[in-house]
N, C-alpha and C positions, 0 to 999 in steps of 0.2 A: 656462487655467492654463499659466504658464512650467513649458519641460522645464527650465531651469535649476535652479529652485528643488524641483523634484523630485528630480534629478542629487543635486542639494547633502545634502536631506532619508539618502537612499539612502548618499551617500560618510560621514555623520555617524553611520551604522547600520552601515556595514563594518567599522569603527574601534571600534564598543563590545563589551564582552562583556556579556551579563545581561541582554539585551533582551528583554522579554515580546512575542511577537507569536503574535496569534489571528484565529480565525478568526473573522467579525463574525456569523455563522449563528447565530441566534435568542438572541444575547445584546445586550444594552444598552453601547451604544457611550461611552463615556464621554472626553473633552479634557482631561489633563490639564495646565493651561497655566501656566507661572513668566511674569509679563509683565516680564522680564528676559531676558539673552542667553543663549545654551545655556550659555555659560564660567559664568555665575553662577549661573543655577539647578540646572546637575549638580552644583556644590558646595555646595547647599545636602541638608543628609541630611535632613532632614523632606519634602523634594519626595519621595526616594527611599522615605521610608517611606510617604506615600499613593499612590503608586505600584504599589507590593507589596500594599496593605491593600488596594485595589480590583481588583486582578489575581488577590488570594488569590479570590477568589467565581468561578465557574465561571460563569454568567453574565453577568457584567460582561467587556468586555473596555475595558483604560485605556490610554491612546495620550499621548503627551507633545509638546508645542508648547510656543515659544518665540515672545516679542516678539525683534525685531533690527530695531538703528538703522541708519536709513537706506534702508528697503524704501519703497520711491515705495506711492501712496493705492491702487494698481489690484495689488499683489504679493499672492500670494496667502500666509494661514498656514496652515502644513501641518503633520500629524503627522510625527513620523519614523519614526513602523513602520510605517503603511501608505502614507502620502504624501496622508490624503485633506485635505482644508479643513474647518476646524471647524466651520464651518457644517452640514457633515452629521452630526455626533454629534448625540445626544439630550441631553448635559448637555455643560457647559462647564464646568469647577473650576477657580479659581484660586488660585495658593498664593503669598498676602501675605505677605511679610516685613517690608517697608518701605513706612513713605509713600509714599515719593519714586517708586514705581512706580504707585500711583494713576491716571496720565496714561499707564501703559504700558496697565492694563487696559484703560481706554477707548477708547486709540488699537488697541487687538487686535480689540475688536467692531466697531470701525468697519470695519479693515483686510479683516477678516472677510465683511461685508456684514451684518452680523449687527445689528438696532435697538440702541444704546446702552441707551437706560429699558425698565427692565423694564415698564413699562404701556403700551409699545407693541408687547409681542410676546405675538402668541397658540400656542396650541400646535402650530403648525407650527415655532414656531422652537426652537433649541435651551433648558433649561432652563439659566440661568447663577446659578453658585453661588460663593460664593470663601470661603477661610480663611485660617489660617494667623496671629502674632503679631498685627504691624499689625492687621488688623481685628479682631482678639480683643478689644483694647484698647478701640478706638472705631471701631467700623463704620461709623458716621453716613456720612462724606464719601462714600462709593463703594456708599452705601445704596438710593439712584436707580436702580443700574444692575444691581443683582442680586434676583432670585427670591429667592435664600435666602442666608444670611450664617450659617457655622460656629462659634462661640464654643467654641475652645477648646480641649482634646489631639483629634486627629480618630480617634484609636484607641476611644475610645469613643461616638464619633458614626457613625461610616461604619457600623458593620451596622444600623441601625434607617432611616438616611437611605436605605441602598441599598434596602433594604425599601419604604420610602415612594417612589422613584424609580420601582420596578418596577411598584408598582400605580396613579400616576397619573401620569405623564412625559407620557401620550397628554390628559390632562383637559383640561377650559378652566381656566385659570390661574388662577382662583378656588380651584375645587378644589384644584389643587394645593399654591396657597397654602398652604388649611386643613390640606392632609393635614403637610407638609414643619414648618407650628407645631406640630405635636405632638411633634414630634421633640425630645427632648432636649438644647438647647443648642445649636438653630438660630433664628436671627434672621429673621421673614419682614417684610421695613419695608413692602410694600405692603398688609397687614392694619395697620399699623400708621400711621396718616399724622400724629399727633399723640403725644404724649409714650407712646415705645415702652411695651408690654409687658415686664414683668420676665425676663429672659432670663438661665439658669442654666450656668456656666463645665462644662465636663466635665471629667475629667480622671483619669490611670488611678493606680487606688491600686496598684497591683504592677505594676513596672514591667518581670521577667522574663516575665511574662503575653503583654509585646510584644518580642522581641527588635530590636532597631533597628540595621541597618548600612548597605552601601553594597550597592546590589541591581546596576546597572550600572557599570562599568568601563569609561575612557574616559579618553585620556590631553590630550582637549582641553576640560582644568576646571584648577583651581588645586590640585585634589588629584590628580594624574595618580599611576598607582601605589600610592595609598595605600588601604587597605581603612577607610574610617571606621566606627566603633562605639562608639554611646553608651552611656556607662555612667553617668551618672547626668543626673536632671532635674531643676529648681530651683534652686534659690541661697533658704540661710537665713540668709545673710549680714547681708541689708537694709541695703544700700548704697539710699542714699534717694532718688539719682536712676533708679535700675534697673527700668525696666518688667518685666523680664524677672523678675527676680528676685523682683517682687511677680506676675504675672500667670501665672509656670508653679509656684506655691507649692503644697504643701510640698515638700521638697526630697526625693527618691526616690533611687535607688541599686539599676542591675543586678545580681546577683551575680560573683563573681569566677566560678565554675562556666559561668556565660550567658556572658560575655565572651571570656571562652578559647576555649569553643568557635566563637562567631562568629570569633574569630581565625583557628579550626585552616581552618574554610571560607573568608576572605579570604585565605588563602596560599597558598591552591592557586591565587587568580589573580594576585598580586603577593606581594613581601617586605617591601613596608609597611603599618605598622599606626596607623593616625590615632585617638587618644582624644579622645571628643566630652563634651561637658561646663561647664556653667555656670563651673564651674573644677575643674578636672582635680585639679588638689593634693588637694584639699576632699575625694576620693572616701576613703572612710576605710581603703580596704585598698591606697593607694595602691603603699605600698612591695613589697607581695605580689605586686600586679599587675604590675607593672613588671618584676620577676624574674621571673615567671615568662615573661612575651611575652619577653622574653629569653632566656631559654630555650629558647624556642623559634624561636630567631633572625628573630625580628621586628624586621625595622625601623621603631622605634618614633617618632612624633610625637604632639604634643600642641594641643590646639585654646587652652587657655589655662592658667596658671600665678601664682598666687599666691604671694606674697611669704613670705607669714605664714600654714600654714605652708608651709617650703619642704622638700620630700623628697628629701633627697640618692640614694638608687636611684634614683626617678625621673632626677633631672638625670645621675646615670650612666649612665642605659640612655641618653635621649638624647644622651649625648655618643658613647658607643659605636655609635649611630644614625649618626652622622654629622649631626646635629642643627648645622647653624650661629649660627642665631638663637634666641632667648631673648627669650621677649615678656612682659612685664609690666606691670599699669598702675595706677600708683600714684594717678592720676584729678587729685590737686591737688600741689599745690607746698609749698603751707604744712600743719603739724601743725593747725592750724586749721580749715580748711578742709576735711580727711579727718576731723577729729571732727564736725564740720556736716553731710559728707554721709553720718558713720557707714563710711569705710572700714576701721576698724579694721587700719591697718599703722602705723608709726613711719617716719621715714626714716632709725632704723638698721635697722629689718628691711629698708626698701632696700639699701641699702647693704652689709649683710650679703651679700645674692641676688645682688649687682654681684658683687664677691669671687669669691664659690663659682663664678659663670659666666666668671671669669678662671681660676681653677683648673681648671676643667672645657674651657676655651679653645675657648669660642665664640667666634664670629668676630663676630657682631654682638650687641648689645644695644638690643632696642626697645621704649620705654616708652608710653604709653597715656597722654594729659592730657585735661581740659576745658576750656574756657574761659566764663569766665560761669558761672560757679556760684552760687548765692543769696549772697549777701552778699560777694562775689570784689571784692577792692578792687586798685589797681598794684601796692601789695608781694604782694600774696598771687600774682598773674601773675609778677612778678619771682622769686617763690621758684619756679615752675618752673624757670625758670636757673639757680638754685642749686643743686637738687635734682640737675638733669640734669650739671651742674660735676664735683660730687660723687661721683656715679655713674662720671662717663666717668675722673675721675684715678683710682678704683680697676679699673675694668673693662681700659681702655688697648685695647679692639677699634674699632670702629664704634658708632658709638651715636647713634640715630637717634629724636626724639622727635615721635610722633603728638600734633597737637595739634585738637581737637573741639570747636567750641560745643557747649554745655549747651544741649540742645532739652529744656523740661518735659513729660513726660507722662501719660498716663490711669493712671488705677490707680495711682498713687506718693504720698510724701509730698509732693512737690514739686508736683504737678497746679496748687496755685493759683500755684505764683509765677510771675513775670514774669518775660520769658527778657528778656535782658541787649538791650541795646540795642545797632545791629549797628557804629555807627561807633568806641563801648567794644571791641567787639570787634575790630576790623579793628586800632585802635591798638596795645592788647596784643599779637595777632600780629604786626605789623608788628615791633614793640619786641622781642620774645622772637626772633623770627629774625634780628634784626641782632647780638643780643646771642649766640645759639648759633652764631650763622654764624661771629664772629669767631673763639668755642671750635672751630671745625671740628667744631660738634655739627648733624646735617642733621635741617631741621623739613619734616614733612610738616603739609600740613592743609587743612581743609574751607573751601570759602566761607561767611563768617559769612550774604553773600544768601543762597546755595539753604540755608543751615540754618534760615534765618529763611521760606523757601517749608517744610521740613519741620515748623517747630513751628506753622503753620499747619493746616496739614494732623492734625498729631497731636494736637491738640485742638478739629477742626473738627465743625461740625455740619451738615444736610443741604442746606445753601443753598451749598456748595460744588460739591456736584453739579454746579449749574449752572457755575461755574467749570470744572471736569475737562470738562462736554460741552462746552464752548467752544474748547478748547483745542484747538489745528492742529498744533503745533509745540511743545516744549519747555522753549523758553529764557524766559528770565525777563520778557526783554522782553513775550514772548503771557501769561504767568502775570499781568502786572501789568494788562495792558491788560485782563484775564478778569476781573480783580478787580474793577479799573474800571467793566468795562460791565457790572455786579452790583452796584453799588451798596458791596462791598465794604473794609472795611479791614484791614489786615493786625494794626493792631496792638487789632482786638476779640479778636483770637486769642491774642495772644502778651502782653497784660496782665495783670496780677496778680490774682488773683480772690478774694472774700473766704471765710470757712469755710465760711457760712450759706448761700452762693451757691447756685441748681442747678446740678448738671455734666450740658453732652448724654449723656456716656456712663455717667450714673448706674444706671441700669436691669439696664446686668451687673454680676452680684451672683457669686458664687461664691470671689471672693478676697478681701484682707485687709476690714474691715468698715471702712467710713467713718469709724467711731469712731477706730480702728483709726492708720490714716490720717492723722488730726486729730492724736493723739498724739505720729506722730512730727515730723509739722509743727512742735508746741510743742515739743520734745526737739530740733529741726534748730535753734532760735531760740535752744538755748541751750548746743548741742555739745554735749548728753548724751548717750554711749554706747546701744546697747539691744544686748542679748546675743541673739546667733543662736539660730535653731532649732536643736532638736534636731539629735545628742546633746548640745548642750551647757545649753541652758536652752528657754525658750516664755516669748516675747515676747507671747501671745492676740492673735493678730493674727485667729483665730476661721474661718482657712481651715479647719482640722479636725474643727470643730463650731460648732454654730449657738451659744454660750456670747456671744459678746462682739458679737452682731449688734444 
């Protein structure tokens, strides 16, 4: 073992507040690993919240690793509370948010010394589990290489799994197999080698039950200072390309009472206050909450912001925050095209929001696009430029437009269609950034290749595996070549599929129902609005009862 990388582990632990460290005497040691950089996984709060949820048990103790690029095959990965190698816990957990880290978890068990497939390790070696969005959706691809796969909120999975962990961890991995399927909305794919078992989503119906904030403090993340606390889970929005919005359903909501007080304890370690949330406006005591962290001189941010509606307290605390930027994402260009994917804003409700953040004199203004969206033709691309025009003559700050291929995914209305073909894509940006460059309006954006390696992956099935274990290196060029020597195409993945069709990820069941599903597919065909979840209507989308399955 390099002392460097222990030095490093050690200097990264002097610098945090909040760090669990235990002693490993007669408790079950547990990894828990983001295959991502420390900057990105400390700013993820779901890392932080199964963190806490495994640290809460008195026999467990949970240690936190990181993937980082650039570690040569022989670097070791180490915890940062104790400094050991993953390879000595008894479990390994990883916490997916995204695809595109697929190739980080595989490169962390190699890196590790640790067998990639789970059918080549017996119970000498650690047990490797992963969760978190991404796999919730479609497990398949990264199915090879784990014991067990978590579908779903992990507040309600981790006491009955830690249970199951404590009395077979030591088994032959039969066993433990069998015990770990019992578990409530775990995926075991090596009991499974043919079209999976039905495997049921969790997910906590009272969301005060769990209060959810930032457990560590550390100012080498993108929230440096800020104490994050979620206050609500879901989106009943049904924006139709939003995984998220259909796979954390229905849409839940902390108390103003639970929130506050997570607040009064983040200020005893900073004077910022991060609100976490599928969208922050949406929370329905917005205006309450925002006075009152004010109140109590909180310095307030926000994780995202809707148009429609828009909470003028809110945008005053932030502006009295010292808030410079103002993030918005209006998703498409044309009125068209927001009634296809069901955003439900105008672009005077834009335009409105531009206004009030000139008034409020933010410094920047940044807008959120897609590109390729099911039926997205040149004008409907060209009307992002107009939009953004429009926006910037009434803001007059900075104004900065994120621009994102539409990757289709699991679980959405969108799952069958055909993601946009990438040279359409490359044209439209090319075209949109010549055309805002000249406005002095600055585009950020994705490469249509590695989006078109994500929508791969996001609707991949287990013959990808083989691709992820192949893989040495990163870049696209090894991605293509892994393709290749599999036999592979990329566009079996990213083609259009039909209603009737099977899906690999058909099996997990616990959100909107297929039926479900199919509807809003016909309703995306013809720009039909569908009215959000409660409080405002119920769409029977049949997450709340088995009615419309």
């Amino acid at each position: 073992m390099k002392w460097s990388h222990v030095a490093s582990a050690r200097d990264i632990l002097t610098r945090e507040q909040g760090a669990i460290v235990k002693d490993w005497g007669g408790k079950l040691p547990i990894a828990l690993v983001y295959p991502n950089t420390y900057h990105v996984g400390m700013s993820s709060l779901g890392f932080h919240a199964v963190y806490r949820l495994f640290n809460g048990y008195a026999d467990l103790v949970c240690e936190r690793a990181f993937w980082q690029s650039g570690f040569d095959a022989d670097d070791p990965v180490l915890s940062i509370e104790s400094q050991r190698g993953i390879a000595d816990f008894r479990v390994i957990a990883f916490s997916v948010s995204y695809e595109m880290d697929y190739p980080h978890l595989v490169g962390v068990l190699r890196q590790a010394g640790v067998p990639i497939r789970a059918g080549e390790r017996d119970e000498d070696w650690p047990v490797v589990i992963a969760g978190g969005a991404a796999v919730s959706a479609n497990p398949l691809p990264v199915a090879d290489f784990c014991d067990a796969i978590v579908v779903g909120e992990a507040e309600e999975v981790i006491g009955p799994l830690a249970e199951a962990l404590r009395a077979c961890v030591r088994e032959p991995r039969d066993a433990l197999w069998r015990a770990l399927a019992r578990v409530p909305g775990v995926y075991v794919p090596h009991l499974s080698p043919g079209p999976p078992q039905t495997v049921q989503r969790q997910w906590v119906r009272v969301l005060d039950d769990y209060p959810t904030s930032t457990v560590i403090h550390t100012p080498d993340t993108e929230f440096g200072g800020i104490h994050l606390i979620e206050v609500s889970r879901g989106c009943g929005r049904g924006c139709r390309f939003c995984m998220a919005g259909y796979t954390t359903r229905p849409k839940r909501e902390h108390s103003v009472d639970s929130i506050l007080e997570q607040a009064r304890r983040g200020l005893a370690w900073c004077d910022g206050i991060g609100l976490v949330g599928a969208a922050v406006s949406d929370y329905t005591q917005i205006d309450v909450l925002a006075d009152r962290l004010r109140r109590m001189d909180a310095r307030l941010t926000v994780s995202s912001l809707r148009v429609d509606p828009l909470s003028e307290p809110l945008l005053r605390a932030l502006a009295e925050s010292g808030a410079r930027t103002l993030t918005m994402a209006p998703e498409a260009g044309s009125e068209r095209l927001r009634q296809i994917v069901n955003k439900g804003i105008t672009e005077a409700d834009l335009l409105h929001a531009a206004e009030r953040a000139a008034h409020y004199r933010f410094q920047q203004l940044r807008l959120y696009f897609m590109l390729g969206l099911p039926t997205e033709t040149d004008e409907d691309a060209d009307a992002i430029a107009d939009l953004c025009e429009a926006a910037a003559s009434r803001f007059r700050g900075r104004l900065t437009a994120n621009v994102t291929p539409f990757v289709p995914k699991a679980h959405t209305p969108f799952q069958w269609m055909e993601m946009a073909p990438r040279q359409a894509l490359q044209a439209r940006l090319r075209r949109l950034e010549r055309r805002l460059g000249r406005a002095g309006i600055r585009v950020k954006s994705e490469s249509p290749r590695w989006t078109a390696v994500q929508g791969v992956l996001a609707r991949g099935d287990r013959r990808l595996g083989d691709v992820l274990a192949s893989l040495r290196d990163t870049s696209l060029g090894a991605w293509q070549r892994a393709m290749d020597a599999h036999g592979l195409d990329a566009e079996t993945y990213l083609r259009s599929r039909a209603l009737d069709e099977p899906l690999p990820w058909s099996f997990i069941q616990g959100g909107p129902s297929a039926a479900f599903l199919r509807r809003e597919w016909e309703r995306a065909q013809r720009g039909a609005p569908t009215v959000p979840c409660p409080p405002r209507g119920c769409s029977q989308c049949a997450v709340c009862s088995d009615d419309d399955r």
